[in-house]
C-alpha positions in Angstrom: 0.0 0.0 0.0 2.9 2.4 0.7 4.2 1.7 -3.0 1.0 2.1 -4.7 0.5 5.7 -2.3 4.0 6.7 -3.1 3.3 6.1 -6.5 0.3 8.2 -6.5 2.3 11.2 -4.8 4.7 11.0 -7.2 2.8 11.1 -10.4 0.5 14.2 -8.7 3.9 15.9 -8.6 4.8 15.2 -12.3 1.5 16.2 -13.3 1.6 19.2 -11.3 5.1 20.6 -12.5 4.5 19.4 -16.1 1.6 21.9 -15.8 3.7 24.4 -14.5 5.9 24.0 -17.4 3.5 24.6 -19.9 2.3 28.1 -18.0 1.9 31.3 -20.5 4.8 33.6 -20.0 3.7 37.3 -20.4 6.0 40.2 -20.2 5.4 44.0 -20.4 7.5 45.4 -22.9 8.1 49.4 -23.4 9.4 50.8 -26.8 9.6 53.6 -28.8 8.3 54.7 -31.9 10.0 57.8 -32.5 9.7 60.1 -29.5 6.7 58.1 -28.6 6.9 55.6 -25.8 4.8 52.5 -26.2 3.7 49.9 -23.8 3.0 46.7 -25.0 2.3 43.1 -23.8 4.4 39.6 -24.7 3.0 36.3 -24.3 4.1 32.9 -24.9 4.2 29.4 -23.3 7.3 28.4 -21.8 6.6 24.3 -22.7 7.6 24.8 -26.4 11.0 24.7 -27.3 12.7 27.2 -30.0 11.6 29.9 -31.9 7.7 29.9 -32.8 5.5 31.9 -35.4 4.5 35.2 -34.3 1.2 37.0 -34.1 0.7 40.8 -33.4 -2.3 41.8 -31.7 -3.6 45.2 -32.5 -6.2 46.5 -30.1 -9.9 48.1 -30.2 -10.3 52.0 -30.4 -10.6 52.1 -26.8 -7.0 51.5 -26.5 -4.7 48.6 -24.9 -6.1 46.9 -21.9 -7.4 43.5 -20.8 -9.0 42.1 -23.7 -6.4 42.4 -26.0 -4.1 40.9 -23.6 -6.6 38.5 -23.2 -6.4 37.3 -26.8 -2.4 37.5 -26.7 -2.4 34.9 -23.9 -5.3 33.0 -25.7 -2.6 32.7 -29.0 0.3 31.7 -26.7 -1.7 29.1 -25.4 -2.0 27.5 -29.1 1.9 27.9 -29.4 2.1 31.3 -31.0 4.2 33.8 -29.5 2.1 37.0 -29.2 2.4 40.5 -28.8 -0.2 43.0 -28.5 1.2 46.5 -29.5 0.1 49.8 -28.0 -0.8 52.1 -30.8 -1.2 55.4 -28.5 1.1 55.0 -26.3 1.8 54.5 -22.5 -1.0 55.3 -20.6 -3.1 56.5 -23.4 -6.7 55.2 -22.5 -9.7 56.2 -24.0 -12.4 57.4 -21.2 -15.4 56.7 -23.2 -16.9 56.3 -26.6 -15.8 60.1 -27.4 -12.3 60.1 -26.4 -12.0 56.6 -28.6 -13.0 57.9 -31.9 -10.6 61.2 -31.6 -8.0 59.1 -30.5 -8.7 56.4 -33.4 -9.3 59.3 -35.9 -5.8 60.5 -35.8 -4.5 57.3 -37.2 -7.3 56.8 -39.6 -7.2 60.5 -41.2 -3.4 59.8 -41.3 -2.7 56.0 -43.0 1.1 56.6 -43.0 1.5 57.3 -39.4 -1.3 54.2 -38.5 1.7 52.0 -40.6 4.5 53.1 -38.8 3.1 52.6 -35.2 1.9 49.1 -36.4 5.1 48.7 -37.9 7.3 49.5 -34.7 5.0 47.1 -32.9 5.6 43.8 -35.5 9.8 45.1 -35.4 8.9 44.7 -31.3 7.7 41.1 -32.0 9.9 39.9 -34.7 13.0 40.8 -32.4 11.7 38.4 -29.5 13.8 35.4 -28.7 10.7 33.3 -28.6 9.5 34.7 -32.3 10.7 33.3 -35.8 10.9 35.9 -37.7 10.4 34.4 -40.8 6.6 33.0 -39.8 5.0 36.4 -38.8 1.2 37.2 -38.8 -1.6 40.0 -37.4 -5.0 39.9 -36.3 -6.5 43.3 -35.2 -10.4 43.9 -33.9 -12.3 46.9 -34.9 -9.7 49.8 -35.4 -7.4 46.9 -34.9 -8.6 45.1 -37.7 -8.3 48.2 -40.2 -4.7 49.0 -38.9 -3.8 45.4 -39.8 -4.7 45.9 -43.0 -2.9 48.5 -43.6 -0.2 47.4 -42.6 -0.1 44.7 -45.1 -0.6 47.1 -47.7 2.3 49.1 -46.3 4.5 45.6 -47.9 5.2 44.4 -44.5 7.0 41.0 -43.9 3.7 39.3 -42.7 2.1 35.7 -44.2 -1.0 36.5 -43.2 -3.8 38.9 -41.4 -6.8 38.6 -40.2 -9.5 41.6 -39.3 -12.0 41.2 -36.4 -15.3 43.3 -37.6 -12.7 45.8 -38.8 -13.0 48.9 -41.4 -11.8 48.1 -44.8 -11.6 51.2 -46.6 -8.4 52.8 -47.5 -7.1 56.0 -49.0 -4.4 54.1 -51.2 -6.2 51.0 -52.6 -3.7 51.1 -55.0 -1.4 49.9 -52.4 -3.1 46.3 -51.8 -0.6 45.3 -54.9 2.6 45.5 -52.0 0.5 43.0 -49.6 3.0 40.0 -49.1 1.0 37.2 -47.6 -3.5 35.6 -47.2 -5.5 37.8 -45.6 -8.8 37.1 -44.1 -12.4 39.1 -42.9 -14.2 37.9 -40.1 -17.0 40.5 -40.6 -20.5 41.2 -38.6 -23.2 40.6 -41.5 -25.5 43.1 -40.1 -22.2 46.2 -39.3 -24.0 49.4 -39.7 -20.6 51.0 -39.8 -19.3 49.3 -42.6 -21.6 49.7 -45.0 -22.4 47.5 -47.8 -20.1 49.7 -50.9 -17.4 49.4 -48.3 -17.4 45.9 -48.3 -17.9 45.9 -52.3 -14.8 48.5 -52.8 -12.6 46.1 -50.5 -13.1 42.7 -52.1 -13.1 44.4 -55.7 -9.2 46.2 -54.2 -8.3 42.7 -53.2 -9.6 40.9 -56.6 -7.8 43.4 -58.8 -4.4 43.2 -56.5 -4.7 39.2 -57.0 -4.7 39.1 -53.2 -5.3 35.6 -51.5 -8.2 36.3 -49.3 -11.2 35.1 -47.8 -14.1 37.3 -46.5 -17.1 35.6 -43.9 -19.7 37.3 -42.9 -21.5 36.1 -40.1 -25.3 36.6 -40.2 -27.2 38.2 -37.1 -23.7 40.2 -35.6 -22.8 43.5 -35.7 -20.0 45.6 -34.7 -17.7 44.4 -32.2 -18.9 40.9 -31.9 -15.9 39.1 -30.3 -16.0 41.5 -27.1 -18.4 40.5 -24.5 -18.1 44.1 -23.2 -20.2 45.3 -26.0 -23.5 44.4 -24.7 -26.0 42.2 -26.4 -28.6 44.2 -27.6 -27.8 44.6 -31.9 -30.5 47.8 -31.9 -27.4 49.6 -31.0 -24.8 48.6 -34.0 -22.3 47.5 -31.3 -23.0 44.1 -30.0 -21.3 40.4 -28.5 -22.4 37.0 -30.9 -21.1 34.5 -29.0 -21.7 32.0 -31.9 -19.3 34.7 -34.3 -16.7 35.1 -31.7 -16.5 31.0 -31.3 -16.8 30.3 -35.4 -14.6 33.7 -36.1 -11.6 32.4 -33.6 -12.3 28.7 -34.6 -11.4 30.2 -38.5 -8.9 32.2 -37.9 -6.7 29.6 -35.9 -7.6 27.3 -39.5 -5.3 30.0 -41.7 -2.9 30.7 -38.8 -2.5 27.5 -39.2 -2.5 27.0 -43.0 -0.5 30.7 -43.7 2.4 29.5 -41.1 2.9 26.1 -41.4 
């Protein structure tokens, strides 16, 4: 009986300190992007050996805070290593609704400085010991999803991206002919805020580009339908779909998996 109790103890303690191994590491990271410093947040499981692909996380037009660190930890946990950038910069927090689409509106009236700060976030991530640098990705949710897609029409070193109920339009369609890698819409059916000849002028920019990309649009959600903090009453145009959060994460972990095999 002592054996077999002995034996129990010791394969509770394996079990606990193989879980401990395979705990998400997170670090807070500070950087610069020009005289601008940045606070952004690392995260990767310690279990995997080696360099791993790398996925930048670009936040909601509220700023950086939980959720998007949320989602970084969620990627590690598949065996990415993850950064989520900071696009205002340390500290910079949007109060409300009104303070979130002044703050978001500088980037978006101004496409080359919305690159840059996206860009000094992937450098951030491609830099990482943990990252290869050579398997690099974005995903991005509402303002998030439109500065990733900018960013792959900026040319930069990225496989693939994916948009969260982001904006599509651009100032520079033109500029779709420099994206490198897939890219992929996960997109609220019933968004009143992208509007229908958005959605049109954005597939037609990708079709005459000769882009690889997919587009779903999942029917009954509106804007901001991966963030439970969004309510659940549609009425409003801002919203959480638990069924298009599940079935959007469920397909974009498909072509993180396809675009960085």
């Amino acid at each position: 009986m002592k054996t077999v109790v002995a034996a129990l103890a010791a394969a509770l303690v394996m079990s606990a300190v193989s879980v401990s191994r395979a705990e998400v590491r997170t670090e807070v990271v500070e950087y610069r992007h020009g005289n601008v410093v940045l606070e952004g947040y690392m995260a990767y499981d310690d279990s995997i050996k080696g360099k791993r692909p790398g996925i930048l996380v670009v936040h909601e037009w509220m700023g950086h805070n939980p959720y998007v660190r949320m989602r970084a930890e969620k990627l590690a946990r598949l065996g990415y290593a993850a950064f989520a950038l900071d696009m205002y910069g340390k500290g910079v927090r949007a109060k409300d609704s009104k303070e979130a689409a002044s703050l978001a509106g500088i980037y978006k009236g101004n496409r080359t400085l919305m690159r840059a700060r996206a860009q000094a976030g992937l450098d951030v991530l491609a830099r990482h010991p943990m990252t290869d640098p050579s398997r690099l990705a974005a995903i991005g949710y509402c303002f998030g999803g439109t500065t990733v897609l900018e960013l792959a029409r900026s040319g930069a070193a990225l496989r693939g991206v994916v948009s969260f109920h982001g904006g599509l339009d651009t100032p520079s369609a033109e500029d779709a002919r420099n994206i490198r890698g897939k890219v992929l819409v996960l997109h609220g059916a019933d968004d009143p805020y992208v509007k229908p000849a958005e959605v049109a002028a954005f597939q037609d920019e990708m079709r005459k580009a000769g882009v690889d990309w997919q587009f779903v649009a999942y029917g009954g959600a509106v804007h901001s339908f991966t963030n439970p903090d969004s309510g659940n009453d549609n009425s409003k145009g801002v919203a959480y779909n638990e069924k298009a959060d599940r079935r959007s994460w469920e397909a974009m972990k498909a072509f993180l998996e396809e675009t960085l095999k």
